[in-house]
KEZAVO-596836 format. One record per residue (C-alpha): residue in one letter; residue number from 0; x, y, z. Coordinates in nm, 2 decimals, padded with zeros to 4 digits, always signed. Layout:
+-------+------+--------+--------+--------+
: tivex : tiza :     px :     py :     pz :
+-------+------+--------+--------+--------+
:     a :  NUM :      X :      Y :      Z :
...
+-------+------+--------+--------+--------+
# end
This chain:
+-------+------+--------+--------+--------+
: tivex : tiza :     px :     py :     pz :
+-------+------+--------+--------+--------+
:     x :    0 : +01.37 : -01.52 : +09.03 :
:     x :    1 : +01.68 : -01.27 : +09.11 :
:     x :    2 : +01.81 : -01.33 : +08.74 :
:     x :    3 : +01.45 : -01.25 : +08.59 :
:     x :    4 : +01.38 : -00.94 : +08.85 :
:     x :    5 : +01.73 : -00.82 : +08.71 :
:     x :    6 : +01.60 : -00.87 : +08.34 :
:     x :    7 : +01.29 : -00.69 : +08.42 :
:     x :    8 : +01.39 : -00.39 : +08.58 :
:     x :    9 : +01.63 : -00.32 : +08.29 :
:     x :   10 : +01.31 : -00.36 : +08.07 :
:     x :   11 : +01.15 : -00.08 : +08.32 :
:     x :   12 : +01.42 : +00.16 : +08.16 :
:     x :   13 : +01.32 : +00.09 : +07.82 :
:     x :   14 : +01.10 : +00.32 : +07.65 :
:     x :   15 : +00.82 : +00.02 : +07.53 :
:     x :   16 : +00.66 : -00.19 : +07.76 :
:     x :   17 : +00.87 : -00.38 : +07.95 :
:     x :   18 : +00.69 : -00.76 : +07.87 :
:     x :   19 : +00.74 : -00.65 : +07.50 :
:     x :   20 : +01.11 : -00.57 : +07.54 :
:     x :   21 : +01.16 : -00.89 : +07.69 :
:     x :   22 : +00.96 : -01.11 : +07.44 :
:     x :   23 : +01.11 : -00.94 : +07.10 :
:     x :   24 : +01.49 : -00.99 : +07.28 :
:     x :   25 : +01.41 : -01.37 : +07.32 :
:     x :   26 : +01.25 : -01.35 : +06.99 :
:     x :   27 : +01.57 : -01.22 : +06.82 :
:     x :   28 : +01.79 : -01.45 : +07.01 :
:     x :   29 : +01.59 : -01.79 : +06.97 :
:     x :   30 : +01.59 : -01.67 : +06.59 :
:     x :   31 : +01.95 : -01.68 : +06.65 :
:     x :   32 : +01.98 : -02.01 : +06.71 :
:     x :   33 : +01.70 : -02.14 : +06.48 :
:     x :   34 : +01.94 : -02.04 : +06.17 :
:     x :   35 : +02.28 : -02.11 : +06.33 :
:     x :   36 : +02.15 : -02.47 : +06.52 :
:     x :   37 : +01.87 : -02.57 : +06.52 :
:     x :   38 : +01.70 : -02.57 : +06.21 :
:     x :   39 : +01.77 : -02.93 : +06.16 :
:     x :   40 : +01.76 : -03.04 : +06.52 :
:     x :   41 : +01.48 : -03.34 : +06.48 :
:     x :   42 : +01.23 : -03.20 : +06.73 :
:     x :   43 : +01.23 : -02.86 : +06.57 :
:     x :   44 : +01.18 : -02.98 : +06.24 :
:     x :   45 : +00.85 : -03.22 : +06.37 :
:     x :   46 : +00.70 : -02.94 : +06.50 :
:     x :   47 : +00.76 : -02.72 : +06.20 :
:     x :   48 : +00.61 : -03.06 : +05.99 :
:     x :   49 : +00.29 : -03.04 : +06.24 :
:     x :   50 : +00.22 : -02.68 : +06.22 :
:     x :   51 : +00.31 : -02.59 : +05.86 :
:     x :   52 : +00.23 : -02.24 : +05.92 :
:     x :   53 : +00.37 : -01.90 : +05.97 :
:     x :   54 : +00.23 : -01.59 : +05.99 :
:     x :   55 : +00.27 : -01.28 : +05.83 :
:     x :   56 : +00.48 : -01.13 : +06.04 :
:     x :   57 : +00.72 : -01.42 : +06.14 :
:     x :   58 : +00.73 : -01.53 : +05.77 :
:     x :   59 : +00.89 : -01.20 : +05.67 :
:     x :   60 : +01.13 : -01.21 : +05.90 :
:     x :   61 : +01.24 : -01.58 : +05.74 :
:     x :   62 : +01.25 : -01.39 : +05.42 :
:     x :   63 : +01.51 : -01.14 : +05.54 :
:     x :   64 : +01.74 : -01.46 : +05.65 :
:     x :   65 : +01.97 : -01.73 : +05.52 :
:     x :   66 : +01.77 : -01.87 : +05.27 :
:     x :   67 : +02.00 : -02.24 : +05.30 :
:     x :   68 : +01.83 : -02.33 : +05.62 :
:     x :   69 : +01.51 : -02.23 : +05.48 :
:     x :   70 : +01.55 : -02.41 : +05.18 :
:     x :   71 : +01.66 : -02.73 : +05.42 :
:     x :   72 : +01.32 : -02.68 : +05.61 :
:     x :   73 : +01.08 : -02.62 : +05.36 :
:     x :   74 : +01.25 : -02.91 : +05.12 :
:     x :   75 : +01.09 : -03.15 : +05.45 :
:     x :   76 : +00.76 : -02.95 : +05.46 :
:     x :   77 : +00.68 : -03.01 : +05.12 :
:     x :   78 : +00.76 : -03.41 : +05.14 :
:     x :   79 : +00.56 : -03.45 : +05.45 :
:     x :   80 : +00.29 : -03.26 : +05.31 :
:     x :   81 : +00.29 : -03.46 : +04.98 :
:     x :   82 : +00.26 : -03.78 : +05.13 :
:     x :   83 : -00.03 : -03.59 : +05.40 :
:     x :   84 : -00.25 : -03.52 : +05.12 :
:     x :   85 : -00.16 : -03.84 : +04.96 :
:     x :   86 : -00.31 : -04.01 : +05.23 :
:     x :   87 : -00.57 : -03.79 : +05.27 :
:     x :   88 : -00.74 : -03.80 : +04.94 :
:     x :   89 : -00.74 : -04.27 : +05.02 :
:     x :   90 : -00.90 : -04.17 : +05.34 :
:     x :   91 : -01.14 : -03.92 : +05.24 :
:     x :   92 : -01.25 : -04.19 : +04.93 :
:     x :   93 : -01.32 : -04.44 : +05.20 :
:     x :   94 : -01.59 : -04.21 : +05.37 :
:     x :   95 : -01.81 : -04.06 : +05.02 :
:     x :   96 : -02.13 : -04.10 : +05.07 :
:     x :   97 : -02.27 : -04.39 : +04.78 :
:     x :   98 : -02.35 : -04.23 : +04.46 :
:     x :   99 : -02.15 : -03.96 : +04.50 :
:     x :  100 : -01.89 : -03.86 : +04.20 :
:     x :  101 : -01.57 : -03.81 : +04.36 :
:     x :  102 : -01.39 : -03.76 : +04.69 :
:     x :  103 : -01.47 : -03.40 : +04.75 :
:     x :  104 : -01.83 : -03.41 : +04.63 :
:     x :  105 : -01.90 : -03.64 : +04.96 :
:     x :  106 : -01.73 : -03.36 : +05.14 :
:     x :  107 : -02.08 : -03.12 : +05.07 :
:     x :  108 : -02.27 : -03.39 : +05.23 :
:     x :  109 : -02.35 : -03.28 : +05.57 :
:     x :  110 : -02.28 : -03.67 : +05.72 :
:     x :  111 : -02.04 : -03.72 : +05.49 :
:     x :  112 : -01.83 : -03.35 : +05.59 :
:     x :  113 : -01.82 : -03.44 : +05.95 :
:     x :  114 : -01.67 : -03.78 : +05.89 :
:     x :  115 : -01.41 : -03.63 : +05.64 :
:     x :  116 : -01.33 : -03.34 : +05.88 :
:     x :  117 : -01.24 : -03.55 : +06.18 :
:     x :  118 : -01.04 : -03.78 : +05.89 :
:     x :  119 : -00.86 : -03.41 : +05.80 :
:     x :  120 : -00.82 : -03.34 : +06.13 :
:     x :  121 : -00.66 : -03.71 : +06.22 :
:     x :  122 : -00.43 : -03.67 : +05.91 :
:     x :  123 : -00.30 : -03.30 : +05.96 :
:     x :  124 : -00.34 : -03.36 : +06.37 :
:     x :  125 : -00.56 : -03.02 : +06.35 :
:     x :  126 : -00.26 : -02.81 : +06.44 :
:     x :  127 : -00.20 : -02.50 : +06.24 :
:     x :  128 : -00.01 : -02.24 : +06.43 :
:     x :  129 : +00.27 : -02.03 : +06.39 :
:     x :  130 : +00.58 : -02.20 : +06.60 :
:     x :  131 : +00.73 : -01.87 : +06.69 :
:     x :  132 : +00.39 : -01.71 : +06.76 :
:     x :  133 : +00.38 : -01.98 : +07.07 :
:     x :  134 : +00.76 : -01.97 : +07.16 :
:     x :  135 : +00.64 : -01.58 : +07.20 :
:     x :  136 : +00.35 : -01.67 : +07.37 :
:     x :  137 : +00.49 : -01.87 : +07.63 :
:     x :  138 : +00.74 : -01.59 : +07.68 :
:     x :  139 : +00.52 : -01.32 : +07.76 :
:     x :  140 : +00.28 : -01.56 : +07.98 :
:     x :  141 : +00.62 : -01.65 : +08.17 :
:     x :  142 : +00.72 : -01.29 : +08.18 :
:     x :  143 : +00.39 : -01.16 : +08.31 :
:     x :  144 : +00.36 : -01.44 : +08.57 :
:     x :  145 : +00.71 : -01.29 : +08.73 :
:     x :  146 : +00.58 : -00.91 : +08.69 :
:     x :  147 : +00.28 : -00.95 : +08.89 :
:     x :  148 : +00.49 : -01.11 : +09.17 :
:     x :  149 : +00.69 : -00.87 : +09.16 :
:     x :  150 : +00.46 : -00.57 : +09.18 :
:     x :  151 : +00.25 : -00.77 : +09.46 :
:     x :  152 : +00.58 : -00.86 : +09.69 :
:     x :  153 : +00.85 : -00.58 : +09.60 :
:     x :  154 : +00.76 : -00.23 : +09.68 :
:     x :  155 : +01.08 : -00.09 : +09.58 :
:     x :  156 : +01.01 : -00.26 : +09.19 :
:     x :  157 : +00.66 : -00.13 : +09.22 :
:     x :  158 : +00.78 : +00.17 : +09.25 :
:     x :  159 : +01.02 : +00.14 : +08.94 :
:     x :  160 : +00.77 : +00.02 : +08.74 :
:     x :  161 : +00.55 : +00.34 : +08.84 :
:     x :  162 : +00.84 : +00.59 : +08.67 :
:     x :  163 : +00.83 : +00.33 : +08.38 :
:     x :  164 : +00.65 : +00.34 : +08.04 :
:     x :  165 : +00.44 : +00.10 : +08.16 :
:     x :  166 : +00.27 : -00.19 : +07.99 :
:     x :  167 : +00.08 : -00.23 : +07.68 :
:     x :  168 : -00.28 : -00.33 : +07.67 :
:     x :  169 : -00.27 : -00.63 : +07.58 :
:     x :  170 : -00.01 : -00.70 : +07.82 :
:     x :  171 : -00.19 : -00.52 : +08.11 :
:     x :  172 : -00.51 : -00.69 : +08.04 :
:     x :  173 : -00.34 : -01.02 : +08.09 :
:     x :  174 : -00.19 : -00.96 : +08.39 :
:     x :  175 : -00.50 : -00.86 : +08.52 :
:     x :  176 : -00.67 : -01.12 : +08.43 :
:     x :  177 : -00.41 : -01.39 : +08.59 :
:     x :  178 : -00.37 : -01.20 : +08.92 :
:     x :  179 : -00.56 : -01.29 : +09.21 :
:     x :  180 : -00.46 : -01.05 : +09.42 :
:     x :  181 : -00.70 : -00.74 : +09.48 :
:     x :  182 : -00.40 : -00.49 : +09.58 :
:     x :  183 : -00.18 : -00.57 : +09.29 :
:     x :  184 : -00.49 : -00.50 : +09.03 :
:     x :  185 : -00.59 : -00.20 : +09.16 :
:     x :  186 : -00.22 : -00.05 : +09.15 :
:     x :  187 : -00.22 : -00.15 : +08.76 :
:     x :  188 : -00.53 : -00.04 : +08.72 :
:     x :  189 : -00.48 : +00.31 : +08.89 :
:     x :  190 : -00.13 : +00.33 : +08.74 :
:     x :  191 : -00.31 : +00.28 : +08.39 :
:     x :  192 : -00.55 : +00.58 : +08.47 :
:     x :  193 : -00.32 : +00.78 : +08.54 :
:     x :  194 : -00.11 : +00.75 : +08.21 :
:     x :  195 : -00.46 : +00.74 : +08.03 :
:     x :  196 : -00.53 : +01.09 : +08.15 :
:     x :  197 : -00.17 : +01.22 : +08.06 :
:     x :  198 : -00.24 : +01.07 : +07.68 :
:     x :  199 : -00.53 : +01.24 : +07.69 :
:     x :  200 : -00.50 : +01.57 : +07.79 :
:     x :  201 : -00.13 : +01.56 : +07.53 :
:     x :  202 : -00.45 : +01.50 : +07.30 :
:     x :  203 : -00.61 : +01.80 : +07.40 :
:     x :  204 : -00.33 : +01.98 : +07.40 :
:     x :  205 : -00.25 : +01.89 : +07.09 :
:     x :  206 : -00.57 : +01.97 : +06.88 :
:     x :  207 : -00.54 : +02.31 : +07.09 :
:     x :  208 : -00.26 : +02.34 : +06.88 :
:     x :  209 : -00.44 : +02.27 : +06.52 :
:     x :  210 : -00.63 : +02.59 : +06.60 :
:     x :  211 : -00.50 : +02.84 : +06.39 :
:     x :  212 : -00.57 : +03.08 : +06.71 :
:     x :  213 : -00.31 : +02.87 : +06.92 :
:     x :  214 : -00.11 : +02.77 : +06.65 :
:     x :  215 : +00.24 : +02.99 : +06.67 :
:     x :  216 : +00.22 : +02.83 : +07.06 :
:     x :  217 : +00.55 : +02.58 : +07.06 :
:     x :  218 : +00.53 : +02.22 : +06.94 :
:     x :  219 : +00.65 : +01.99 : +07.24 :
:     x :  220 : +00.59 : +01.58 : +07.32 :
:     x :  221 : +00.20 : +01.61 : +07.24 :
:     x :  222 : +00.32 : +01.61 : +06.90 :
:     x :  223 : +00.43 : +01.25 : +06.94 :
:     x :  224 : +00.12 : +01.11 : +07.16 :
:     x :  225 : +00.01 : +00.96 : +06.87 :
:     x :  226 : +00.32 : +00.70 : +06.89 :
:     x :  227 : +00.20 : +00.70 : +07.26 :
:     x :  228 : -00.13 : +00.59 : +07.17 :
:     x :  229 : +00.02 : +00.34 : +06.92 :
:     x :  230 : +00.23 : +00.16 : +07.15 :
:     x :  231 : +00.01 : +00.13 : +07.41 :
:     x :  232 : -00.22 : -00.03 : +07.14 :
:     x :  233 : +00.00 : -00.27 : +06.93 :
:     x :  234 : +00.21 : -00.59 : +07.07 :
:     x :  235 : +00.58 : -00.70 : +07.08 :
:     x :  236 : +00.58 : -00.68 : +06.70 :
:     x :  237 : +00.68 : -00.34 : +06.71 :
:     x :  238 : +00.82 : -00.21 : +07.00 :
:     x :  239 : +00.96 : +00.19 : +07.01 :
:     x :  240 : +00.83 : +00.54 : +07.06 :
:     x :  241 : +00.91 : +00.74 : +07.32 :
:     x :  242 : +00.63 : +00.78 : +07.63 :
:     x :  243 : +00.49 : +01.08 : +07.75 :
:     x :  244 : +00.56 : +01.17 : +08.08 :
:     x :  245 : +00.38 : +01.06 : +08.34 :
+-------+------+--------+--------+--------+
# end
């Protein structure tokens, strides 16, 4: 717990939110050692054969890597999925419906679709998820877990996350929702209010500004509350701006 209150308060001086930080620094160092280690450790590459899948986001950053490994892993994905389909297309003959004219015709039978999606299913295990989408998931579950104990025991880390940026709404909302404690809600909850209402009156402040009758008045940080806004509304994929004060 010391080690990961330590790693959390330096995320408090960070100008994202603080489950973010955390997430996209494990992110860059399990990538790390995918491409340096563990790209052919066996258990890895199963679960990369089971999910087959990356998203967007975590497939361009494969592109922007060693392409050796990748070639290593994807040289496996494209056997395994071979022989998949392979057996796939014996399985699915076995379940047409009579008369039909080949294996996928029986699949636009309503009987006939059911059967052949549970045989999909058994063949491709029903598993399609990006692997580093979960490794980040489990992070930020972990991570959150520790804030809210820390904001309902610590008063002195309650109180550093108060000067903080803060969390992100996603982030916020799922803390929220795991905490059972009424005290520790309400301080996120008010602490969320009140950099709500700073966001919004930089807003205000801000299209006060556009007015050509206020508009020689200096430019100062409502300029940027629109990165505010941003922030506060993406996820650990993208993780900068600075806050407004609060």
């Amino acid at each position: 717990m010391e080690y990961m209150k330590h790693t959390l308060v330096d995320a408090l001086n960070q100008k994202t939110c603080p489950v973010c930080h955390i997430v996209k620094q494990r992110e860059e160092k399990a990538f790390w050692w995918f491409f340096t280690e563990n790209y052919h450790d066996s258990e890895v590459l199963e679960d990369l054969i089971d999910t087959s899948f990356f998203c967007d986001y975590h497939a361009n950053t494969l592109e922007n890597n060693d392409h050796g490994p990748l070639s290593f892993i994807f040289q496996i994905m494209v056997q395994s999925d071979t022989q998949k389909l392979k057996n796939l297309k014996g399985l699915l003959e076995k379940t047409m419906v009579n008369g039909q004219q080949g294996f996928l015709g029986g699949m636009f039978n309503p009987k006939s679709r059911t059967r052949s999606g549970k045989t999909i299913d058994g063949v491709f295990r029903g598993y399609t998820s990006c692997r580093f989408c979960r490794m980040n998931e489990n992070t930020s579950r972990y991570i959150e877990e520790i804030l809210e104990e820390l904001i309902r025991k610590d008063t002195a880390f309650r109180e550093l996350y108060r000067k903080s940026y803060g969390l992100c709404r996603r982030h916020l909302i799922d803390i929220l929702k795991l905490s059972n404690d009424g005290a520790c809600s309400e301080f996120l909850v008010d602490d969320m209010l009140s950099r709500l209402k700073v966001m919004h009156d930089n807003f205000e402040l801000y299209f006060h500004k556009l007015d050509y009758r206020y508009s020689h008045e200096p430019k100062g940080e409502e300029q940027n509350t629109w990165l505010d806004a941003l922030n506060f509304y993406s996820s650990s994929k993208r993780s900068s701006g600075k806050p407004s004060a609060t």
